[in-house]
N, C-alpha and C positions, 0 to 999 in steps of 0.2 A: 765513606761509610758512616751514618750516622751512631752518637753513642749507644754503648749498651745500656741496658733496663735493666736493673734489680731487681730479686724479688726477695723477700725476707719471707723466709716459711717453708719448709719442704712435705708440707703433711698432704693431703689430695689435693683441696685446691690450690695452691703455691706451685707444684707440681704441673698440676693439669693446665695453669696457667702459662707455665716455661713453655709447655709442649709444644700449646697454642699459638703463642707469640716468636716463636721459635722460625726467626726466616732466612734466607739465606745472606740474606744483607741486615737481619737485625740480632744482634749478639746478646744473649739474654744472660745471666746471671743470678744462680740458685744460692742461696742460704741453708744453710742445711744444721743445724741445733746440734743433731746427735754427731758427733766424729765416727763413730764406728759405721752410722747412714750413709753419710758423704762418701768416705771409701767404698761404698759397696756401691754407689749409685754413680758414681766415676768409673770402676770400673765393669759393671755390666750395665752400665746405660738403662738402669731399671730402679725403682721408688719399690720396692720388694715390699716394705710392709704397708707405705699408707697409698700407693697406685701401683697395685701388679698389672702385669703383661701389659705395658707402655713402655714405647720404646722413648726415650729422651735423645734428645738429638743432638749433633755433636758440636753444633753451636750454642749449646746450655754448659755453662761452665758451672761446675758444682764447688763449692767451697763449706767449710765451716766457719771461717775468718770473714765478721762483719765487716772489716776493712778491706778484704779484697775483695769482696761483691759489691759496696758501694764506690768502691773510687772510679771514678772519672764519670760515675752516670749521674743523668740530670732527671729521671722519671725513679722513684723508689717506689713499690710496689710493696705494702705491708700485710702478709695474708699469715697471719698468725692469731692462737686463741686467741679471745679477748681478755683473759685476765692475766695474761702474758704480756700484752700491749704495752703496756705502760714499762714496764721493766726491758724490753727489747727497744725499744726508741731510746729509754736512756743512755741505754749502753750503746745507740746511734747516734748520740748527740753529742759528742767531741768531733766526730767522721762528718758532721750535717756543713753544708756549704747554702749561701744564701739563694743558690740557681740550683738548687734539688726543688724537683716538685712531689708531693708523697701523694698518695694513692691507698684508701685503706679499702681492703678487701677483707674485713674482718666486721662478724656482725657480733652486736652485743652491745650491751650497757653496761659500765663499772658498777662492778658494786661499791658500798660505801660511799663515792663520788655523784652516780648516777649520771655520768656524763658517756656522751654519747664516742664515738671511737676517733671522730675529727677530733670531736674536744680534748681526750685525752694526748691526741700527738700535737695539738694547740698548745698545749698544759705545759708538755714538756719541753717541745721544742721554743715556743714562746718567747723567749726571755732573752735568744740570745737574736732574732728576728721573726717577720712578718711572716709564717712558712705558709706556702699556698700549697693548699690539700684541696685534694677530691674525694671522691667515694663511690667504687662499683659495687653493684648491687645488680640480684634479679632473678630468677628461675634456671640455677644452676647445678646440676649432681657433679663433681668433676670427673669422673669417668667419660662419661658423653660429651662432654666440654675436650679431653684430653685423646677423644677416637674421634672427633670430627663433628663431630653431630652438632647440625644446625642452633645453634643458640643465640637467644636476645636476652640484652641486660641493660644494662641505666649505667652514664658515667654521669655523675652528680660534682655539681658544685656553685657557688654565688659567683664565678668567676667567669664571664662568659666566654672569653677566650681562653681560658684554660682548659673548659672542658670541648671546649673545639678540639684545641690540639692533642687531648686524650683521645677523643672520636678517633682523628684521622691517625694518632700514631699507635694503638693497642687495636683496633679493628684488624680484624682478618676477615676475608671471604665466608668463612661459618661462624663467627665470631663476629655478631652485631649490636655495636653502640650503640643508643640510642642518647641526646643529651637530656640533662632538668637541672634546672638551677633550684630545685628544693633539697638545699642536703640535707634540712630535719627530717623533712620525709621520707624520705631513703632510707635514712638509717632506722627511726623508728618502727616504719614497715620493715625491715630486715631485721630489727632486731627480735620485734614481738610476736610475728610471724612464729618463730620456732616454738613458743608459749603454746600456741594454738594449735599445733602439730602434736604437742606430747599430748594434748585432750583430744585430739582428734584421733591418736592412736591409742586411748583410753579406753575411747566409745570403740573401736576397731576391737579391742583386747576384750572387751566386754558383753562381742555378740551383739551391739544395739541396732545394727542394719544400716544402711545406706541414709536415708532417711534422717536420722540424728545426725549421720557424719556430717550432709550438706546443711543440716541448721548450725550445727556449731560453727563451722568455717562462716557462713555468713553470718553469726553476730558475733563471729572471731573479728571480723574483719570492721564492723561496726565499731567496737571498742578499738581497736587498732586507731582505726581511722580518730576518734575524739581523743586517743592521746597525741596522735602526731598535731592535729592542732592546737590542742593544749600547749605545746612546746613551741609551738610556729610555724609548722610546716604546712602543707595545701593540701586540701580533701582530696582534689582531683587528684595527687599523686598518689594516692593509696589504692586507686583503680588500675591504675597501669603494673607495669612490670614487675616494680621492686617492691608495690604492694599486692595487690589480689594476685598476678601470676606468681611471687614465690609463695607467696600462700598456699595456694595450690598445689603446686609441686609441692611443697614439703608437709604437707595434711596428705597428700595421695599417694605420695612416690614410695615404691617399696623401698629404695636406696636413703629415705632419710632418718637419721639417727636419731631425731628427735621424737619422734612420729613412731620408731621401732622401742625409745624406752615408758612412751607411752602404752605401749600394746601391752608393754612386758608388766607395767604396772598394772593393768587392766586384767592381765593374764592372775595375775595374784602375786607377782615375783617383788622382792624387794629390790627400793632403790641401792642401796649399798651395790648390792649382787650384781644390779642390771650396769651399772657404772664402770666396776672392776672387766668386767666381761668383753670392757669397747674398747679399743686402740685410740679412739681420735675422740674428740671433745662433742658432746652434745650440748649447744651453746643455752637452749633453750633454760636448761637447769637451771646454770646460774641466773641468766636473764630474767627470770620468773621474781625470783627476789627484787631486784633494782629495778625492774617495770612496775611491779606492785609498792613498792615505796615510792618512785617516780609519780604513777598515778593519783597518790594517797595525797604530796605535797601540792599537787596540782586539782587536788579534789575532782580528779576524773575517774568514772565507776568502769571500771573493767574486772565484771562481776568473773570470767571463766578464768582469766587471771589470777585472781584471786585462790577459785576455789585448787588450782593448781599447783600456787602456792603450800596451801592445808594440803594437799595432798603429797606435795614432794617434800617439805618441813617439816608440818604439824601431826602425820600420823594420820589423815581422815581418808578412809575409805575411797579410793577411784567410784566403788558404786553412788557412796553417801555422796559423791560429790554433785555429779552426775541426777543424780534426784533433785540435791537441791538446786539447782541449776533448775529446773524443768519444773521447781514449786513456787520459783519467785515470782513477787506478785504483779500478774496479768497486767497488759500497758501496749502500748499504741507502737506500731513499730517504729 
């Protein structure tokens, strides 16, 4: 039997991930943060508060002890916030062996750092060896991902047999990998994606009709696309999966959280209110800041960025924003 898989993170997708991966000959391994979680998800085989009515199967071993979900596996699977990240690898890195490979499933940009989620398990883990990371990404709600439903995603990395062997060992039947060896682009697109989803649930919030929705997401995606090369990544990857298709899903999908606190901003609700209200982390928030300083060192203009910025910070109106967005001055696409 080959080793089990880890996953760090029991929030939906951590969860919907175990479900997935879950076979009868591959033994998976849940992390679970909260201890009072972990017992209730041990014993009714259920994620009650962040994936109801999924059943977890009985080869997912739930823990709250980082040391006994990472011993003996060679694949670690990191699906936690992003500004958790840094802080939950530390306290995996007495436990890290130099035949672990990590896996982040976690979109976002540090604040302060600006560095992207490889980087920061880079950061940490670093010092004490070479750690070979990947990075999945791609148009995923985990509910759908955790009931079966057909899904494609990107297993990213500069490694090229590494992300072979991600392909062939984390692939299931409804559960398809596709490889790229662009991991800025991946993550880039992943991370600024959800930016473009709270504006696109702004215009939603706002009554502006179909019409605005599909301009903003294409020149969402525009700006996207000049920061991931700004950083190093490849245009082309900003087309595919981990860029224009999460785009997508999470500008459209009624399931995403980013997209639902932009409505809510739009609706006239405050940020405080709409934040307190959510269980699970709308990543885009924080992202907005460290892509808009990310952009600003690299002198790339991502104008809707920006104005989303002013509007989750600064106090400016979701309408005001939104105008000026649509008065800057006229220019060639």
């Amino acid at each position: 039997m080959t080793s089990p898989i880890a996953i760090i993170g029991a929030g939906g997708w951590g969860t919907a991930l175990a479900v997935t991966m879950a076979r009868p000959k591959r033994r998976i391994r849940l992390w679970v943060h909260e201890p009072d979680l972990a017992v209730s998800m041990t014993e009714t085989r259920e994620n009650i508060v962040y994936l109801p009515l999924v059943r977890i199967p009985e080869s997912v071993r739930i823990s709250n002890s980082l040391r006994d979900v990472v011993e003996g596996c060679s694949i670690v699977i990191v699906a936690v916030p992003s500004h958790v990240l840094r802080s939950v690898v530390t306290e995996l890195a007495p436990m890290i062996r130099p035949d672990m490979v990590f896996v982040s499933a976690t979109k976002g940009i540090e604040n302060q750092t600006r560095m992207r989620m490889s980087e920061v398990i880079r950061d940490v883990v670093g010092g004490a060896f070479e750690a070979r990371i990947a990075v999945i990404s791609g148009p995923t709600f985990a509910p759908e991902v955790a009931r079966g439903g057909p899904t494609a995603l990107v297993v990213a990395s500069p490694d090229d047999a590494l992300r072979v062997r991600l392909q062939s060992e984390l692939s299931t039947p409804r559960f398809r990998l596709y490889t790229n060896g662009d991991i800025i682009g991946v993550e880039i697109g992943a991370a600024t994606k959800n930016i473009i989803a709270i504006a696109a649930g702004v215009v939603d919030g706002l009554g502006l009709g179909s019409n605005a929705t599909a301009a903003l997401i294409t020149r969402g995606l525009a700006e996207i696309t000049r920061l991931a090369v700004a950083c190093g990544g490849r245009r082309e990857t900003l087309s595919g999966l981990a860029g224009l298709g999460d785009l997508v899903l999470t500008s459209y999908g009624d399931r995403s959280r980013n997209r639902r606190v932009g409505m809510a901003l739009g609706q006239g609700r405050k940020l405080d209110e709409i934040l307190s209200s959510m269980r699970e982390v709308a990543e885009g928030v924080r992202t907005t800041q460290s892509a808009v300083e990310l952009a600003h060192s690299l002198d790339v203009e991502m104008p809707i960025a920006e104005k989303m910025y002013s509007v989750l910070y600064e106090g400016l109106r979701p309408e005001d924003a939104i105008n000026d967005l649509m008065e800057r001055k006229l220019r060639e696409e």
